[in-house]
C-alpha positions as CSV (number, residue, x, y, z in Angstrom):
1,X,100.6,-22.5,208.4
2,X,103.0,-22.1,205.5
3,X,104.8,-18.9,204.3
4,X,104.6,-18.7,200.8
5,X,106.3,-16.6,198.0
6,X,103.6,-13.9,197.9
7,X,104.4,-13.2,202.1
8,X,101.3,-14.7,203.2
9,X,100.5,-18.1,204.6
10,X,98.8,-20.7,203.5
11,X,96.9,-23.1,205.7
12,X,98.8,-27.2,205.9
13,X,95.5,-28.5,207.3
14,X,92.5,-29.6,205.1
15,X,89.8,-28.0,207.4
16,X,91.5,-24.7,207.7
17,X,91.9,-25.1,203.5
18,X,88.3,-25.3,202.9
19,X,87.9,-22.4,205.1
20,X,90.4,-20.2,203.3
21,X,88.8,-21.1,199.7
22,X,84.8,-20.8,201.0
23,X,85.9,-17.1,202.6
24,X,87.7,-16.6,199.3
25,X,85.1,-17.3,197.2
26,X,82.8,-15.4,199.3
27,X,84.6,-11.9,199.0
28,X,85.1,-12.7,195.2
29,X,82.9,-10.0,194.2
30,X,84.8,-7.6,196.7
31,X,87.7,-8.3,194.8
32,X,86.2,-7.5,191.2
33,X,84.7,-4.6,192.6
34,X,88.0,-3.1,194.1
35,X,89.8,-3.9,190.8
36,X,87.3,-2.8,188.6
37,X,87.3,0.8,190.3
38,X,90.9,1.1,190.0
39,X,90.7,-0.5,186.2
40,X,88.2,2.5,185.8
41,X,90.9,5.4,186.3
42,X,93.7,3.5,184.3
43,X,94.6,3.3,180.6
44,X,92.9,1.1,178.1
45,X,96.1,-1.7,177.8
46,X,96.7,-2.3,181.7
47,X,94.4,-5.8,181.9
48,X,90.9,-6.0,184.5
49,X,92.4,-9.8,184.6
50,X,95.7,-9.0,185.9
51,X,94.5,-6.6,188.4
52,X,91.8,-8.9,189.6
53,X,93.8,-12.2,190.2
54,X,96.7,-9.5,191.8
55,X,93.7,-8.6,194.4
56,X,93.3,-12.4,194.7
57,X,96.4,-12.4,196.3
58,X,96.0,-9.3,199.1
59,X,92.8,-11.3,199.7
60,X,94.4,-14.3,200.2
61,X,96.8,-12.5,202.7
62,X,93.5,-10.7,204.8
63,X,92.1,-14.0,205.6
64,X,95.3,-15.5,206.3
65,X,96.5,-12.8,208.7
66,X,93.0,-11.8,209.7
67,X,93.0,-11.4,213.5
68,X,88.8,-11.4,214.6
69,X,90.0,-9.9,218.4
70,X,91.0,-6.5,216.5
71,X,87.1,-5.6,216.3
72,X,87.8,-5.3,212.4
73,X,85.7,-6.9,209.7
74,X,87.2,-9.2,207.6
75,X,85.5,-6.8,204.3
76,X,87.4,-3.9,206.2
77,X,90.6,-5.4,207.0
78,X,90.0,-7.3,203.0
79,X,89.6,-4.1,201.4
80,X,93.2,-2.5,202.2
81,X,95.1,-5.4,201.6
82,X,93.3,-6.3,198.4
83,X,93.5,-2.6,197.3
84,X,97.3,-2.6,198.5
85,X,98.2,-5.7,196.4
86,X,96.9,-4.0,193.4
87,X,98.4,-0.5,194.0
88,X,102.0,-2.4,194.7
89,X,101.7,-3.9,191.3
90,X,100.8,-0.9,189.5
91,X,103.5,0.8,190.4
92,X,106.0,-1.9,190.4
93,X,105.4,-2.3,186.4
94,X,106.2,0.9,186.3
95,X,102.9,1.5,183.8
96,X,104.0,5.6,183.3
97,X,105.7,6.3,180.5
98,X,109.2,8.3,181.2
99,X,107.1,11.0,179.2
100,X,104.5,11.4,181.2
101,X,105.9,11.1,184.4
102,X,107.8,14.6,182.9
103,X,104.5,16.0,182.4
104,X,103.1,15.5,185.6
105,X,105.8,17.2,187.4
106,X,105.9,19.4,184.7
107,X,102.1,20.7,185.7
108,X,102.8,20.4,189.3
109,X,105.7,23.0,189.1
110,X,103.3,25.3,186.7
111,X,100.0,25.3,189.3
112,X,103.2,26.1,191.8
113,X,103.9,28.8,189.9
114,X,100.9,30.3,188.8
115,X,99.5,30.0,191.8
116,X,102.1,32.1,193.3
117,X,101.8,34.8,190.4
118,X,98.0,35.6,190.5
119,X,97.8,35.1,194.8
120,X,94.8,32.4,194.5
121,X,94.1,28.8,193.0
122,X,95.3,29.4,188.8
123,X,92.9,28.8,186.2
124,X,93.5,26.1,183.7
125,X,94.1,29.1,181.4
126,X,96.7,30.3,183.3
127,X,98.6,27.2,184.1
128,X,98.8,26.7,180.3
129,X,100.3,30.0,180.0
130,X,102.8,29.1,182.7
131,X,103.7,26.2,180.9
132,X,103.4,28.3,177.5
133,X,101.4,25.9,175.6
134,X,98.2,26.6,174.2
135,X,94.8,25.3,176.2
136,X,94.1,22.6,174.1
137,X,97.6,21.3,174.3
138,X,97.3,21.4,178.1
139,X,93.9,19.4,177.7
140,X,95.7,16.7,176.1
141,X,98.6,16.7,178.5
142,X,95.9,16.3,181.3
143,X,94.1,13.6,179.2
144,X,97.3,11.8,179.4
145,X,97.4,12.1,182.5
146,X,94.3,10.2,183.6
147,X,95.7,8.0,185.9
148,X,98.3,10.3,187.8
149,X,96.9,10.0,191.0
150,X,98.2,6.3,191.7
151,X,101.3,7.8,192.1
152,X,100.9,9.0,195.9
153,X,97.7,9.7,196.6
154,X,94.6,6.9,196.8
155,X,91.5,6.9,198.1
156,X,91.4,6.5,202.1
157,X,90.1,8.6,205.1
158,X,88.0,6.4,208.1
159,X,84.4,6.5,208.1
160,X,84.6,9.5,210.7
161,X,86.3,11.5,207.7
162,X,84.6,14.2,206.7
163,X,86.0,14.8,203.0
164,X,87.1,10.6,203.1
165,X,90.3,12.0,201.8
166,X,93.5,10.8,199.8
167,X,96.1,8.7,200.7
168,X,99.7,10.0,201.2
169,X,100.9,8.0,204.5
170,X,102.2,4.5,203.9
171,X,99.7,2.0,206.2
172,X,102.3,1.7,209.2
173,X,99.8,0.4,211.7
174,X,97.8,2.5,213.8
175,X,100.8,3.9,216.4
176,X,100.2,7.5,218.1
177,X,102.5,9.3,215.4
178,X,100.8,7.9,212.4
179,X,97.6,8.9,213.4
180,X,98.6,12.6,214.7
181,X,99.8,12.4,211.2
182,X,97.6,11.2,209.5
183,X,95.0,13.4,211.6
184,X,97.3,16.5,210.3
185,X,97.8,15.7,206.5
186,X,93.5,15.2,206.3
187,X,93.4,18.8,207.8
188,X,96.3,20.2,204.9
189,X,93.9,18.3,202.4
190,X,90.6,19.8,203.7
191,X,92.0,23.1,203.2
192,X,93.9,22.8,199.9
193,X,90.0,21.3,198.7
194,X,87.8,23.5,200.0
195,X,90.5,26.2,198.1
196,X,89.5,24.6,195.1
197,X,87.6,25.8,191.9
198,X,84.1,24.5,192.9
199,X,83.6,22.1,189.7
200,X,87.4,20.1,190.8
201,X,85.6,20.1,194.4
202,X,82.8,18.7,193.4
203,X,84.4,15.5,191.0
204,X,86.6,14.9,193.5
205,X,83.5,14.6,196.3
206,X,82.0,12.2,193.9
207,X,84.6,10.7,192.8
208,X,86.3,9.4,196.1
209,X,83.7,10.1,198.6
210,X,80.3,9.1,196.4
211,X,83.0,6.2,194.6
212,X,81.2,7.2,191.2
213,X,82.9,6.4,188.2
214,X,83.7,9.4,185.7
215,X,80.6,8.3,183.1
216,X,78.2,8.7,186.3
217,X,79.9,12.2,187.2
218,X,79.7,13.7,183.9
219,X,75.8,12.5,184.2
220,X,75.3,14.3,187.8
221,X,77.2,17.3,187.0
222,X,76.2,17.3,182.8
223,X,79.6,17.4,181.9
224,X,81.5,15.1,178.8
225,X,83.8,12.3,180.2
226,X,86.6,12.8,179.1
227,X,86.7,16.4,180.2
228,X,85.6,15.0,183.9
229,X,88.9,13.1,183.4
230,X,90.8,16.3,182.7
231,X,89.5,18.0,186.0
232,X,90.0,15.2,188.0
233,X,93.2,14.6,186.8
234,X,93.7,18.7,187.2
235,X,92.4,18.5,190.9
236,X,95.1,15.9,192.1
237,X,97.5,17.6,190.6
238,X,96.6,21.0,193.0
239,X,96.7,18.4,195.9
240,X,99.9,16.5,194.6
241,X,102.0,20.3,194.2
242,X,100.5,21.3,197.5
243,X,101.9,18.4,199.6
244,X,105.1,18.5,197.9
245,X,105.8,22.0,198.9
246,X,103.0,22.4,202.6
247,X,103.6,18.6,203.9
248,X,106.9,17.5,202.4
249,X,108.8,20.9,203.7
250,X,107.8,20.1,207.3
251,X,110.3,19.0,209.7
252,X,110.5,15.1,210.8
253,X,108.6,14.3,213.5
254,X,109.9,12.6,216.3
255,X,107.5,9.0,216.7
């Protein structure tokens, strides 16, 4: 084997090449699949193209690395580096403007806020009044906003999971700490979700557990689009100011 730029090596042998490009070719459509959910929640400019030959890559790196005496499938162990690669680029480009970056944490503070003022989970009336814009304004601030949740928090959870929750722990293997954390930050996210105004519980159920794109919510739950994408977007945000101030504030633990 050879290391290559991209961190992953590359088979020297012909046999072992064939192999690599006849299990490539065969989780293909995995990779399209992957990219084109991700492509879903993003804005119009960022490219299917460049997110799809980015997956290539974490592909590429799952069958290199693949190790079969794990008792993982290849699909399995394929799926979270192909995800991974595309994730890593994302953010790497930097794709949020410096504007609405500021209007994510702006929100974030506000549900804080607001939350704290009326004792339960704000309305999106009242987190506009925090902010002291007008509802409409807040809409298109949330509209903005669409793709927010690549930030920090992805879709994750085991199969065992029961809400197959968000991402917020970097994948650091599967050592005792990580998963008693892990195990602890899916039991701060049950509880922030089932807190939750029913609608935001229910897009983000079908949204990350279901894996329906926000056309087929809007259809199940007879709502437009793009106001599916303003409740999603709304929903992460709750989780996203929850962490910050439930998880983040906790002390280290000791590994």
């Amino acid at each position: 084997m050879a290391t290559t730029a991209y961190g992953y090596q590359a088979p020297v042998d012909a046999e072992a090449a064939l192999r690599r490009e006849a299990l490539a070719l065969q989780h293909l459509p995995q990779v399209r699949l992957i990219a084109k959910r991700i492509h879903d929640r993003l804005p119009p400019y960022v490219s299917l193209d460049d997110l799809i030959s980015t997956g290539v890559i974490g592909l590429l790196s799952a069958i290199d690395n693949f190790d079969p005496s794990l008792n993982v499938q290849l699909n399995t162990y394929a799926e979270r580096k192909i995800r991974g690669a595309i994730l890593d680029s994302l953010r790497e480009a930097d794709w949020a403007p410096r504007g609405v970056r500021q209007k994510s944490k702006l929100i974030e503070t506000a549900i804080h806020r607001a939350k704290q003022r009326v004792g339960r989970e704000a309305t999106e009336e009242e987190i506009a009044a925090e902010l002291n814009i007008p509802q409409a304004e807040y809409q298109k601030w949330l509209a903005e906003l669409k793709s927010v949740e690549l930030e920090r928090l992805e879709y994750a959870g085991g199969e065992e999971a029961s809400h197959k929750l968000l991402r917020f722990l970097p994948d650091d293997g599967e050592s005792p700490a990580v998963i008693v954390e892990r195990a602890e930050l899916e039991r701060i996210l049950a509880l922030a979700i089932d807190r939750m105004p029913k609608i935001e519980r229910t897009i983000l159920h079908l949204s990350y557990y279901e894996e329906l794109n926000l056309r087929e919510i809007g259809e199940v739950i007879g709502v437009h689009l793009s106001r599916v994408a303003q409740l999603r977007t709304q929903a992460i945000l709750r989780l996203r100011s929850h962490l910050k101030r439930v998880w983040l504030t906790q002390p280290a633990r000791k590994a």
